[in-house]
N, C-alpha and C positions, 0 to 999 in steps of 0.2 A: 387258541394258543395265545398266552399273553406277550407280548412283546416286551424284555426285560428293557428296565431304564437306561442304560447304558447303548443300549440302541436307537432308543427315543431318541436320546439325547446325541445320536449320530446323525439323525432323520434331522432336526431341528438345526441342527449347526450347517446340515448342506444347505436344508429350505434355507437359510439367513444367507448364507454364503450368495448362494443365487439369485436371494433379491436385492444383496447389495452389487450382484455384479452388473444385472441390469438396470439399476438406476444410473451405477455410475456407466455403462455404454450412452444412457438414456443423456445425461449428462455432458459427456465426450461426445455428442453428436452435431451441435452448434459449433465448438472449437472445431470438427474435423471439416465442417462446413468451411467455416471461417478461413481456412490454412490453404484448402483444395480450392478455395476460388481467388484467392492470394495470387496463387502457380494457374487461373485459366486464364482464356483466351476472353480479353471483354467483350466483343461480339457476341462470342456463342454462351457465354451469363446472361448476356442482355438479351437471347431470343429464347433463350429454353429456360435460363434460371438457375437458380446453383444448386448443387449437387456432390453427395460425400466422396467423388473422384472429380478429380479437374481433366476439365474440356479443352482442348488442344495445352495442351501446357506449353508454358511458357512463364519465363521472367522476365519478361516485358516490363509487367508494371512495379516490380524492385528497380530496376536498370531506367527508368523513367522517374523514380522520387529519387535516388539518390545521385541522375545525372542532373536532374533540375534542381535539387536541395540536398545534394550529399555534403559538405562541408558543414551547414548551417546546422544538419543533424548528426555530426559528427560534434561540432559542438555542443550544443544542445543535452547531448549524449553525458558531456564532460560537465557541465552545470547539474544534471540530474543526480546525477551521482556522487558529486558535493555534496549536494544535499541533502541525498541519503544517510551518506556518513556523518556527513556533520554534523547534519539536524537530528540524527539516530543519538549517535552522541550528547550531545546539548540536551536531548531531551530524556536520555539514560539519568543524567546527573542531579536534574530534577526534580523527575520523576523517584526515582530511589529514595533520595537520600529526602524526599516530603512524607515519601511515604513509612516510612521508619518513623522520622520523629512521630508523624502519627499514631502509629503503632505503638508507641510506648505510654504506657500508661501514666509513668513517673512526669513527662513530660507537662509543664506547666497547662501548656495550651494545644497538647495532641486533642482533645475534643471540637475542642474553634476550629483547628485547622480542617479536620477531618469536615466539621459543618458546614464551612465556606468552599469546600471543595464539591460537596454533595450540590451546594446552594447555587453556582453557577452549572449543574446539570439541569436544573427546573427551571431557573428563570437568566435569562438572556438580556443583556441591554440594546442589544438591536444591533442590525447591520452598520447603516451611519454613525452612528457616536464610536463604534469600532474603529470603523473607517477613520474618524477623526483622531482620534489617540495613536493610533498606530502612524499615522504618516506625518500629523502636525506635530504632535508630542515625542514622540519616539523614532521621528525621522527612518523610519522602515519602507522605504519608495525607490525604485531604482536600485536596490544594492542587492547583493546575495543575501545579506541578513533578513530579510521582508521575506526570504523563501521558507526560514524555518522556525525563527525566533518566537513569529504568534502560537504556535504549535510545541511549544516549549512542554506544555504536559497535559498530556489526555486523563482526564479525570476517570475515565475509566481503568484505564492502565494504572493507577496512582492507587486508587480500590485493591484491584488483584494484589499489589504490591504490598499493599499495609497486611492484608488478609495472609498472607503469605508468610511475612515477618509474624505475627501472632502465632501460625501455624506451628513455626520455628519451638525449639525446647526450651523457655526463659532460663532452665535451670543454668545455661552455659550463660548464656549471659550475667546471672547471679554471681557464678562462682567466678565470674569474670573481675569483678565489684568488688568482691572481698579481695583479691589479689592487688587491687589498685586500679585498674583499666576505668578509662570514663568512655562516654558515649564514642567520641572518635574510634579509642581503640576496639572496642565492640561492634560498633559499624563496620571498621573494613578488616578486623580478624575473623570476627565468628559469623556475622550476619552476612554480609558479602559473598564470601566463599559456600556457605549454604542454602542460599537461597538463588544459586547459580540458572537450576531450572529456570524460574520464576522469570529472569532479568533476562534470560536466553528470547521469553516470549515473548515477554515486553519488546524486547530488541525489532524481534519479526514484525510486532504490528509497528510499532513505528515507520518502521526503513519501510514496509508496502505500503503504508499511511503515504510516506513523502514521497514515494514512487507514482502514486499514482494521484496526485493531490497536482491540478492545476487551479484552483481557486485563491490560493496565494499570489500567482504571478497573473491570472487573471484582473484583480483589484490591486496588487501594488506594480506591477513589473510594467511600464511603457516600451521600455529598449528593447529593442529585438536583439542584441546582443546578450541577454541575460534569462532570453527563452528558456526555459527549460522544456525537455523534449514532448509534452503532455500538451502544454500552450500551442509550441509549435506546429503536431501535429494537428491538433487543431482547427490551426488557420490554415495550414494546407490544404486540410480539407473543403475547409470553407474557399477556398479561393477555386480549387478544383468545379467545386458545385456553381460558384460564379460565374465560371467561361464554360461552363457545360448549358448553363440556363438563358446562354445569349449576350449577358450582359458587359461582358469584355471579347465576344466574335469581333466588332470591329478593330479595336486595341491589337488582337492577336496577329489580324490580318495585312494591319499596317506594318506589324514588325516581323512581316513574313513568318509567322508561325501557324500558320493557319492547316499545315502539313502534319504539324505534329497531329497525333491522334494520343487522346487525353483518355488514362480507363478509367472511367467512373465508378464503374460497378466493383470491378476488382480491386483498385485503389482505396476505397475505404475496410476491405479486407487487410489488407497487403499493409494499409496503417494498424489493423488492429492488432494482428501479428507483431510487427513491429515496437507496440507498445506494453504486449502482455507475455512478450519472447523471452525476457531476462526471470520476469516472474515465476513463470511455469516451470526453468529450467529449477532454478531454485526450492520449489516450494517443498514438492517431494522429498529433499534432505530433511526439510524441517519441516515437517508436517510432525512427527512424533512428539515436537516440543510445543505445539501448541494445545494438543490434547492433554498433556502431563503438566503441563504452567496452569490450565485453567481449573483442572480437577484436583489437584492438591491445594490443599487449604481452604478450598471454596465452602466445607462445612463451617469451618469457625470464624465468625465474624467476628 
């Protein structure tokens, strides 16, 4: 008996169905780690190990970062998030509106530019001379500006974007031209509004780009007031692993804290959470627009 296609092809869409649901359990398995040993008890981490249910639960070690640094990452919180927008923004603007002229053919020097954008993907002038231009030259050291201004445009992002703009129908643009409209008005009448998609994605990687980017405030930021919350978790960590390793027992001792008990084990949980929390709530809305931004126009270069 042959099996009509129609069946097959019912047979075929569960099998896919079922291997993508176990990859993504396979996947969610680390994070459900990560979360369940967040809420244990550190002792019983530290003798059995962690485990997709937490071991005596508790919020200990929430109620422990944010009694010893809840302020500090209350602000922190409010720096990161500056940045997000800001630096999302600031780099929307650039970002677009380089990669348009790119895309136009008409444009004297859409090829150069499109060149010089590909040219610093291959080759790099190095860490130090970076270093130098950015804090001697451009004074970017200590300020909010050093968090997002180097990251002004991802050259990858700046690609999809022109690809996108090509994709677009020139015809509207054309009949734009005969009517009178110069580039301006065609940028933000016709181009803008349709290539909505595209700039939605863009947007995504940015804002996770500067969400999750402490290498900025790591090389410009000294103040601890201008932490952002990536840095800061960080060094908590590290300072956590310091008096865990001996090397501040005396320190703690002297200033009667030698009572406290510090979770090691679940404390660098209980950080990760914390810092991939606003992420995950997020993503799920827009997950749709990063699959539809990156597949549209990606034939015509």
């Amino acid at each position: 008996m042959k099996i009509k296609s129609n069946d097959q092809d019912k047979v075929i869409t569960l099998i896919s169905y079922i291997a993508i649901a176990l990859f993504s359990a396979v996947c969610l398995i680390p994070f459900i780690m990560v979360v369940s040993a967040s809420f244990s008890n550190d002792q019983q981490v530290a003798l059995h190990g962690f485990s997709l249910l937490p071991k005596g639960i508790t919020t200990y070690t929430f109620q422990y970062l944010f009694e010893s640094k809840g302020a500090m990452l209350l602000k922190s919180y409010g720096i990161t998030l500056f940045t997000v927008v800001v630096g999302t923004l600031f780099s929307l603007a650039v970002t677009v509106s380089y990669a348009y002229v790119a895309s136009v053919k008409e444009m004297k020097y859409a090829s150069a530019l499109s060149f010089i954008a590909w040219f610093t993907m291959v080759f790099s002038g190095g860490l130090l001379p970076w270093y130098i231009l950015t804090t001697k030259y451009y004074h970017l050291h200590n300020n909010l500006w050093a968090l997002f201004v180097p990251y002004a445009m991802n050259v990858f992002n700046m690609f999809l974007m022109r690809n996108f703009f090509k994709g677009l129908p020139q015809e509207l643009a054309e009949s734009a031209k005969i009517d009178g409209a110069g580039h301006f008005r065609i940028f933000f009448s016709i181009m803008m509004p349709l290539a909505q998609v595209g700039i939605v994605t863009i947007t995504l990687f940015y804002a996770l780009s500067y969400w999750n980017d402490f290498f900025l405030s790591l090389m410009l930021i000294t103040d601890r007031n201008l932490y952002p919350v990536q840095l800061l978790l960080y060094n908590m960590m590290s300072n956590i692993s310091f008096l865990t390793s001996g090397g501040g027992a005396s320190d703690a001792f002297a200033q009667g804290a030698s009572q406290v008990i510090i979770p090691t084990m679940t404390a660098r949980m209980a950080l990760t959470c914390i810092t991939i929390g606003p992420i995950i709530l997020v993503y799920p809305f827009a997950q749709r627009f990063f699959v539809k931004g990156i597949t549209i126009g990606a034939v015509k270069g």
